[in-house]
C-alpha positions in Angstrom: 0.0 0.0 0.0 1.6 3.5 -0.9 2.2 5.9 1.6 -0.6 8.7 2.1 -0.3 11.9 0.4 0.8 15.0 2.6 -1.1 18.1 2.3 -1.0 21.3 3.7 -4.1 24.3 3.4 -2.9 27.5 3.0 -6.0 29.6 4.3 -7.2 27.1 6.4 -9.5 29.5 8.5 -11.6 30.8 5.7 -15.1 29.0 4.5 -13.4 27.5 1.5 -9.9 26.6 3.7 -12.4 24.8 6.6 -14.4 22.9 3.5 -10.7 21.5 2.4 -9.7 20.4 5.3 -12.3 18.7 6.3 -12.9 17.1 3.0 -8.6 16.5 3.5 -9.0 14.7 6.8 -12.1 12.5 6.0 -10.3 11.4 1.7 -8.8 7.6 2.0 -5.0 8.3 0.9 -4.6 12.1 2.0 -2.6 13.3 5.2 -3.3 16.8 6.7 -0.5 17.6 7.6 -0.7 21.4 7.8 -3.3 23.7 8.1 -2.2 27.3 7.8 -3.3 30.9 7.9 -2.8 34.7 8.2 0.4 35.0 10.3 1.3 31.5 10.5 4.9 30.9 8.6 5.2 28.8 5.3 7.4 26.5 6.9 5.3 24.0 7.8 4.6 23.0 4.2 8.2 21.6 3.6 6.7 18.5 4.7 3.8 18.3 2.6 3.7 16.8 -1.2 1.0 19.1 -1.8 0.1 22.4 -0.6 -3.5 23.5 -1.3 -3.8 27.3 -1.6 -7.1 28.9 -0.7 -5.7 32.3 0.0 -6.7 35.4 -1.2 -5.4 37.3 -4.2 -2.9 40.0 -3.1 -0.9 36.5 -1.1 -1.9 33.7 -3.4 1.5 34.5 -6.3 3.5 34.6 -3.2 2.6 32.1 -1.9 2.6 29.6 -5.3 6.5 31.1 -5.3 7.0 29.6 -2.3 5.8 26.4 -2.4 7.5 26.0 -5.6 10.9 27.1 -3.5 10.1 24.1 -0.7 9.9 21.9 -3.8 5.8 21.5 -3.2 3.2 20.8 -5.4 0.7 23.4 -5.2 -3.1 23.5 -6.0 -4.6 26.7 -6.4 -8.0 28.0 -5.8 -7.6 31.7 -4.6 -8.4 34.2 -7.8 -6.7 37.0 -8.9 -4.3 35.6 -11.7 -3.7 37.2 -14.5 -0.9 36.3 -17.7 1.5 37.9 -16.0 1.4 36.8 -13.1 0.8 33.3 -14.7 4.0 34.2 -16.8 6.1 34.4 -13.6 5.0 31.0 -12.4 6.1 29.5 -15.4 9.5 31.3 -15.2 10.0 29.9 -11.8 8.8 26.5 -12.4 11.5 26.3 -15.5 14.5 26.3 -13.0 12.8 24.2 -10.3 11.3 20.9 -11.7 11.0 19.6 -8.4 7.4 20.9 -8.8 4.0 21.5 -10.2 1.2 24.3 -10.5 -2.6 23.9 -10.8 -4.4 26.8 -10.6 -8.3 26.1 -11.4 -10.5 29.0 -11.6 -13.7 26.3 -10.1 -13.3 23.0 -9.0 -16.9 22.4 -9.2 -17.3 19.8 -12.0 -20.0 21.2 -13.3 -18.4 24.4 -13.8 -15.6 23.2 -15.3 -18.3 21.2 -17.9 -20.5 24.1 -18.0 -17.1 26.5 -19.5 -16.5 23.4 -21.5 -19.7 23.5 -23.1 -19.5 27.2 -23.3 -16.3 27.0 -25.3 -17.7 24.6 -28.0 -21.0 26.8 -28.3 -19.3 30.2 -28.3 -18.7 29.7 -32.7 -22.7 28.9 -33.4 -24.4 32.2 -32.1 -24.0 36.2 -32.9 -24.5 37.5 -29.3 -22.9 36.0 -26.1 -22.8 37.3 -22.4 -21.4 35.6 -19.0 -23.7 36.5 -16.3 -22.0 35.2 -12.3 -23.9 35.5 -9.3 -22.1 35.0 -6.2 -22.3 35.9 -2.2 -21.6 39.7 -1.0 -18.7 38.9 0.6 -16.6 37.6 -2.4 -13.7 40.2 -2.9 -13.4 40.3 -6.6 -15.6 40.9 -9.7 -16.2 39.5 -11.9 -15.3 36.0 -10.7 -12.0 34.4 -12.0 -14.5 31.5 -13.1 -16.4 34.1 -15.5 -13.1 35.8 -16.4 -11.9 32.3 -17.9 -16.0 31.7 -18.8 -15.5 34.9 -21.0 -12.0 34.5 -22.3 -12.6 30.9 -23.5 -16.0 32.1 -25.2 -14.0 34.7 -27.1 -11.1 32.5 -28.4 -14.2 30.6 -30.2 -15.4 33.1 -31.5 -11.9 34.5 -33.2 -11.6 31.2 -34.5 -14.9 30.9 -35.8 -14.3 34.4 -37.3 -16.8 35.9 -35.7 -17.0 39.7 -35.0 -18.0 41.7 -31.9 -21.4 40.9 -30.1 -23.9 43.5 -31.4 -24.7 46.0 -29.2 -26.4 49.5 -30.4 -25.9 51.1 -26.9 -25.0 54.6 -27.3 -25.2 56.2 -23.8 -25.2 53.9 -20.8 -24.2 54.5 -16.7 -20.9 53.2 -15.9 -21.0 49.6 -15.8 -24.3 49.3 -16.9 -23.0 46.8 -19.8 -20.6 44.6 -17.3 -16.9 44.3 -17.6 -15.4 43.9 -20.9 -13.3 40.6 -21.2 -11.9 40.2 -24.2 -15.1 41.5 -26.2 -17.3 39.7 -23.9 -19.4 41.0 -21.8 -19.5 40.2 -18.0 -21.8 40.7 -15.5 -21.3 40.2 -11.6 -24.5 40.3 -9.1 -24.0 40.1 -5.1 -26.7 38.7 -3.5 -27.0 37.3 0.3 -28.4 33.6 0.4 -26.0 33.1 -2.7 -23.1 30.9 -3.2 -21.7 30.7 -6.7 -23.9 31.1 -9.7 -23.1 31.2 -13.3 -25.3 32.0 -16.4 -23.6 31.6 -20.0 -25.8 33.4 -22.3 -25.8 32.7 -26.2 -28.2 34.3 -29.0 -28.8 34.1 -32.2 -32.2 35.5 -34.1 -35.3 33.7 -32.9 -33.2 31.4 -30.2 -31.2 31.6 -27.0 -28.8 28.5 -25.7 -28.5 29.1 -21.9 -25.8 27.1 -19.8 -25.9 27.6 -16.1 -24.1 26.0 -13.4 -24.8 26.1 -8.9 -22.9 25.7 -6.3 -25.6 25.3 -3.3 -22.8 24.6 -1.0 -19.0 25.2 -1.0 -18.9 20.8 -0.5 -19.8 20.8 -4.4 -16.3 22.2 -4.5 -14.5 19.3 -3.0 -14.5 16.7 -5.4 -12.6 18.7 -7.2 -10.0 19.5 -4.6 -9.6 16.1 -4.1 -9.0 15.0 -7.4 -6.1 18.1 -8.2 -4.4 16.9 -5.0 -4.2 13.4 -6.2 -3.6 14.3 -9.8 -0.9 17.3 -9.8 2.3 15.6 -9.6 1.4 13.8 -13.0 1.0 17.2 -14.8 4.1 18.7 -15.2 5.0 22.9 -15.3 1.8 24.8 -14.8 -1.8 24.1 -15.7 -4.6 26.0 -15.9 -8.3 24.4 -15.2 -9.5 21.4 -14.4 -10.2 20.7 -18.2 -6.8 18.3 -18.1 -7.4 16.1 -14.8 -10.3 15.4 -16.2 -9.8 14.5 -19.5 -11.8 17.2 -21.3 -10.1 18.6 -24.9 -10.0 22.5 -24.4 -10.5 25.3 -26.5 -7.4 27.0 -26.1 -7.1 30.8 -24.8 -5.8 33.1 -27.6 
């Protein structure tokens, strides 16, 4: 029988860090070995295989840097990434093969299908808009699950060929139209009684394709967890999404 994995939870006192842990300490095959938060030091992960990073996103890059410096794979659920910050992770993970990066922006599966599904769709229909829904004490909007939503929608679309959404507005309140990513339009609500929400919305004349995916409770997250944990070391450099744990061709980013 193999030895148990070692994992540490970087943000362990938040609602998503408590959720891991538990889900951690109850998996057949997983050792919680750390369970860290604001103030405590990072060296307690040098004895973990896997460091799971629930953070939030002015720590998370510093974090990923030093996990990849203790030679620890690191899964990453904290939001706030962008390609340059991405960019760095790679350049540090060139001169330190010891480990691996998975950053996922949902570990929800049905998230993760739900942007799948998004991506094939995104080259049939003229109009397309990401709606996310999410409790008022999320610290960033829009989500980094519509953010990717968006960006993956788009990269269909230039493939297809297909021009700008149409849109006729000519005089609108600031934000009124959502956040523009990457052509797409993105819309964030905050909403008590809320978890996470997402609407994909796709239009053509005299039809609509709607995809939507829930998350009632932050367990629908765990699954997902679980599996990057026990997956990471397999997938070498960095990754982005779930898509490639579980098997799931992917529309490229552009």
């Amino acid at each position: 029988m193999s030895d148990p994995i070692k994992v540490a939870v970087l943000g362990a006192r938040g609602r998503m860090g408590q959720a891991v842990c538990r889900a951690v300490g109850d998996a057949a095959g997983l050792d919680l070995v750390a369970a860290l938060d604001v103030g405590d030091g990072l060296s307690a992960v040098a004895g973990a295989d896997v460091a799971v990073d629930f953070t939030v996103p002015a720590a998370t890059e510093a974090n990923v840097h030093a996990l990849i410096d203790a030679g620890v794979h690191a899964v990453v659920g904290a939001t706030g990434w962008s390609e340059e910050s991405l960019g760095r992770v790679v350049e540090h993970l060139g001169s330190a093969p010891r480990s691996n990066v998975l950053v996922a922006p949902n570990f929800a599966l049905s998230a993760v299908l739900a942007m799948r599904f998004a991506a094939e769709a995104a080259r049939f229909f003229e109009s397309a808009e990401v709606v996310e829904l999410h409790h008022p004490d999320k610290v960033d909007a829009p989500s980094g699950t519509a953010v990717h939503t968006a960006r993956l929608i788009a990269a269909g679309r230039r493939a297809a060929g297909l021009g700008p959404s149409p849109d006729a507005t000519a005089s609108a309140l600031d934000g009124a139209r959502g956040a523009d990513v990457d052509g797409v339009r993105v819309h964030a609500v905050r909403l008590r009684g809320l978890v996470a929400h997402e609407e994909v919305l796709f239009g053509n004349p005299g039809e609509q394709l709607t995809i939507r995916t829930d998350s009632f409770d932050r367990s629908s997250f765990m699954p997902g967890v679980l599996l990057a944990v026990r997956t990471v070391h397999r997938l070498p450099g960095l990754t982005v999404g779930l898509e490639p744990v579980l098997a799931l061709s992917r529309l490229q980013e552009r």
